[in-house]
C-alpha positions in Angstrom: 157.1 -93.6 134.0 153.7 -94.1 133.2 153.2 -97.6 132.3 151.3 -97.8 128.6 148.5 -100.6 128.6 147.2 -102.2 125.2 143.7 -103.9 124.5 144.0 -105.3 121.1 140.5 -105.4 120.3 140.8 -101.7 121.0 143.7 -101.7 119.4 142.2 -102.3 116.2 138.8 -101.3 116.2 141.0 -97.7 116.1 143.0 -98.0 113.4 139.5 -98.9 111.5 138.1 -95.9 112.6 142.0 -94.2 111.2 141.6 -95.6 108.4 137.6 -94.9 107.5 138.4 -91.5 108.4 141.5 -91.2 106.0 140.0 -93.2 103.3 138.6 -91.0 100.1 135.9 -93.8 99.8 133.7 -96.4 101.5 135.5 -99.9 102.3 134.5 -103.4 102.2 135.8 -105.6 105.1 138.2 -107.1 103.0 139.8 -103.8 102.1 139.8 -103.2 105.3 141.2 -106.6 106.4 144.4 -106.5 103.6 145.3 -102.8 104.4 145.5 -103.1 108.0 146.7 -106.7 108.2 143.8 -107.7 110.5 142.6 -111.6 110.4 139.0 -110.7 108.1 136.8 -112.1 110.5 138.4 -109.9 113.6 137.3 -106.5 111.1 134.4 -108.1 111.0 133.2 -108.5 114.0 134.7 -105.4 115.4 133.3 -103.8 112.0 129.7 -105.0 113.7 130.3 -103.8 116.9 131.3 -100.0 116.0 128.1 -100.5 113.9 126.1 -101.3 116.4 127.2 -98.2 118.2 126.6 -95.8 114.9 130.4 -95.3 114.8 130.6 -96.6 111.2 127.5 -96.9 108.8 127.4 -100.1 106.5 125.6 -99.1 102.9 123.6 -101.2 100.7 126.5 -102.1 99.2 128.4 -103.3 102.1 131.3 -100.6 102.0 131.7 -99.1 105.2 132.3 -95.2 106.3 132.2 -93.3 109.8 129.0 -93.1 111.5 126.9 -90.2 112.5 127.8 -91.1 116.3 131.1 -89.5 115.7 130.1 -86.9 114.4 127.9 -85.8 116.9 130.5 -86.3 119.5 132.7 -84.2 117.9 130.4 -81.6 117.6 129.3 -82.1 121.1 133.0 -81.5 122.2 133.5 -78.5 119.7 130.0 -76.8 121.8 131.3 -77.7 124.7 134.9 -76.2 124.2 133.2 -72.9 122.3 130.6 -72.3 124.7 132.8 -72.5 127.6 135.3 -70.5 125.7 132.6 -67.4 125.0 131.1 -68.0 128.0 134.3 -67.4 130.6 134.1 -63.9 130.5 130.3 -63.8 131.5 130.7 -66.2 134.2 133.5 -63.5 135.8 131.8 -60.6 135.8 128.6 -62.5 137.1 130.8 -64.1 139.8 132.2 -60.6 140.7 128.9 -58.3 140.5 127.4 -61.0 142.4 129.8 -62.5 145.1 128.9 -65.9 144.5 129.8 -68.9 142.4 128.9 -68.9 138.8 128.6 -71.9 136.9 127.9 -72.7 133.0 126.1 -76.3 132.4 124.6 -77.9 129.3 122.0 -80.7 128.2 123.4 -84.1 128.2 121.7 -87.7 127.9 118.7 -85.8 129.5 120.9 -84.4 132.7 122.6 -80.7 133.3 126.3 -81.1 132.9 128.2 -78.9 134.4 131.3 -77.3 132.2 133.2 -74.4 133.6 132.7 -72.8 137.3 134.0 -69.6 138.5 134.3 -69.0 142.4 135.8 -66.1 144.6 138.1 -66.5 146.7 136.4 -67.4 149.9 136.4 -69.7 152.7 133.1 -70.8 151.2 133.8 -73.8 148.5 130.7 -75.5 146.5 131.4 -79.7 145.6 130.2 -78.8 142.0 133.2 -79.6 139.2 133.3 -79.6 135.5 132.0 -82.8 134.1 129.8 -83.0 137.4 126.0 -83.8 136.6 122.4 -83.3 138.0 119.0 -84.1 137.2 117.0 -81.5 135.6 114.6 -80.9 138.4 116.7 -80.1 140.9 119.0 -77.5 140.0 118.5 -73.7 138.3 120.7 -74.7 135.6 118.2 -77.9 134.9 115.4 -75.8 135.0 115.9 -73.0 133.4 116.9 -75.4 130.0 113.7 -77.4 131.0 111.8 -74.6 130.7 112.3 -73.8 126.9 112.9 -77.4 126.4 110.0 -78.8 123.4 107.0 -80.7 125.4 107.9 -83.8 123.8 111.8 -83.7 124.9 110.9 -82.9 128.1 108.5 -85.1 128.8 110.8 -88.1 127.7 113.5 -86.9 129.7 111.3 -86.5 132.8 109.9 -90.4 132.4 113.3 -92.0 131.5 115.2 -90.0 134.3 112.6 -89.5 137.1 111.8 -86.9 139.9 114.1 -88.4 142.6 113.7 -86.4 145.8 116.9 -85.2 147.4 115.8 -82.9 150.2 112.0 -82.3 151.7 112.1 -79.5 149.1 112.6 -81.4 146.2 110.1 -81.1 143.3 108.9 -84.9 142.1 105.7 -84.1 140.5 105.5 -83.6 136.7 102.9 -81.6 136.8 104.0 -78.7 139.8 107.7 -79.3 137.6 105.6 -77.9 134.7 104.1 -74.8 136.6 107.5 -73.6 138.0 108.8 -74.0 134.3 106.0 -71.7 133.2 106.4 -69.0 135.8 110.4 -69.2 134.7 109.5 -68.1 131.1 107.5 -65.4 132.6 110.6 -63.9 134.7 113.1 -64.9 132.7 115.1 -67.0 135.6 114.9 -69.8 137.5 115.6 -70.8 141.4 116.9 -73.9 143.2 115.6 -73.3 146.7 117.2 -76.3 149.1 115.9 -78.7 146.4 119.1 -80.1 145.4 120.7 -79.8 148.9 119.6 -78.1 152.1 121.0 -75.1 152.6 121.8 -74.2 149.0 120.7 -71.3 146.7 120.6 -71.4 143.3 119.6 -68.9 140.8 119.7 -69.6 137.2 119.2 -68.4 133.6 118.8 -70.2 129.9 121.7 -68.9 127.0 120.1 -69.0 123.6 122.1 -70.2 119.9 121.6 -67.9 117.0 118.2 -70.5 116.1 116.5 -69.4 119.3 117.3 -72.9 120.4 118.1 -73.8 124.2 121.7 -75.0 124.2 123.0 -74.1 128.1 122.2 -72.2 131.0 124.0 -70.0 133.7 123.8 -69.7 137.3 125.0 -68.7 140.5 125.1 -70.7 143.7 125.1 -69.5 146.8 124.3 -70.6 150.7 121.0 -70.2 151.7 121.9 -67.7 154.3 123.8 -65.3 152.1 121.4 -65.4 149.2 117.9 -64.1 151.3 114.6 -64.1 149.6 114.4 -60.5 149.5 117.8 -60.5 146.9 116.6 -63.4 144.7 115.2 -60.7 141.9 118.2 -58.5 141.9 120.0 -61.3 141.6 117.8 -63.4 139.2 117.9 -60.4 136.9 122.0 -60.2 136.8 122.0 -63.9 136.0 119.1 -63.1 133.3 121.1 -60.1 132.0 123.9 -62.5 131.8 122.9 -65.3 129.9 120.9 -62.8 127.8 124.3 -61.0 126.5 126.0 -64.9 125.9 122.9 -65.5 124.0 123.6 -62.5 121.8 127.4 -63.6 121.4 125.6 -66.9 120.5 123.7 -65.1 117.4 121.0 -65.0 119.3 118.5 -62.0 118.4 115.2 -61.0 120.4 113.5 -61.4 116.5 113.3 -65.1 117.7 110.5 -64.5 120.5 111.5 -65.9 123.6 110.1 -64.8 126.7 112.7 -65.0 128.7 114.8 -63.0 127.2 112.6 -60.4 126.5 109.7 -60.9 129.0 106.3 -58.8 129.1 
């Protein structure tokens, strides 16, 4: 049997978070404190820590609720479990119209993670995995997000995270990143060519939300040697079509003017 293990801090900081999220108002520490049975100064330093972290907001009054940091993860896990959930289908028939491994990844903490992967069966197996992440620059997933990403976002994403260079083909300059990014809202696809690691192709395209906002990407991956220069547009427009029909399961509509859905 799996043995159970018990942190008390833990313990308690969630059966305040329970409670907050059962309670039909705001709570003071000693409400708190006297309907949980904690010792008032454990609530209220655990009280100060989930506040720290935004996972309870303290009013002017002093009462206490659930912070917006919850909500986000929720919603962050309701995305991810949606998107993967619309986007399955997609990712087969890419994978089979293809013949290589298709992948779904979204923005997170300024990195592409990835969340669902369909392969063939073939002797040929990729180390990617659901959870896995990767800097923006160095994978077709990264940029094609990157490339519809607002300057701003970007650019804080790109200082905080860096260019780290991973193979000789490796973009680390911010300002040949930016070019490639322009020339993908032109074709409506991206490529990862060795960049990530040698001997690896990557072709990739953005998935819209019904706001015309950026919210994931799809790709295939492939080895270099299968995946020839000469197939990169056939193949760049699949993955385009693609992400182009999730987008529209998404809400999305070509009314919202992006160019790479809709290129000219």
């Amino acid at each position: 049997m799996m043995k159970k293990y018990s942190v008390p801090a833990l313990d308690k900081a969630m059966a305040i978070l329970e409670l907050l999220a059962e309670a039909e108002a705001d709570m003071t520490v000693t409400e708190i404190h006297v309907r949980l049975d904690l010792p008032k100064t454990s609530a209220f330093m655990i009280l100060n820590v989930l506040e720290m972290y935004d996972m309870v907001y303290k009013n002017a009054a002093g009462r206490y609720s659930l912070g917006v940091k919850l909500y986000n993860l929720g919603m962050r896990y309701m995305t991810k479990i949606e998107l993967k959930k619309l986007a399955r289908p997609f990712l087969e028939a890419l994978a089979k119209d293809t013949g290589y491994t298709a992948h779904l990844g979204i923005l997170v903490d300024g990195q592409i993670m990835f969340v669902d992967k369909v392969e063939l069966k073939s002797f040929i197996k990729f180390s990617t995995f659901e959870g896995m992440r990767s800097d923006l620059h160095i994978s077709s997933l990264g940029k094609a997000m990157a490339a519809y990403l607002p300057e701003e976002k970007l650019c804080e994403i790109l200082e905080q995270k860096g260019m780290g260079k991973y193979t000789p083909n490796t973009i680390t300059s911010p300002d040949v990143f930016k070019k490639v990014l322009a020339s993908i809202r032109e074709t409506g696809y991206s490529i990862e060519d060795e960049e990530g690691e040698l001997g690896v192709r990557c072709v990739g395209a953005p998935v819209f939300n019904h706001e015309g906002e950026v919210i994931a990407a799809v790709s295939i991956t492939a080895l270099q040697s299968d995946l020839l220069h000469d197939l990169i547009p056939v193949t760049g427009k699949k993955v385009k079509q693609a992400a182009e029909a999730l987008s529209r399961q998404l809400g999305f509509s070509e009314q919202h003017g992006q160019s790479a859905v809709s290129p000219t």
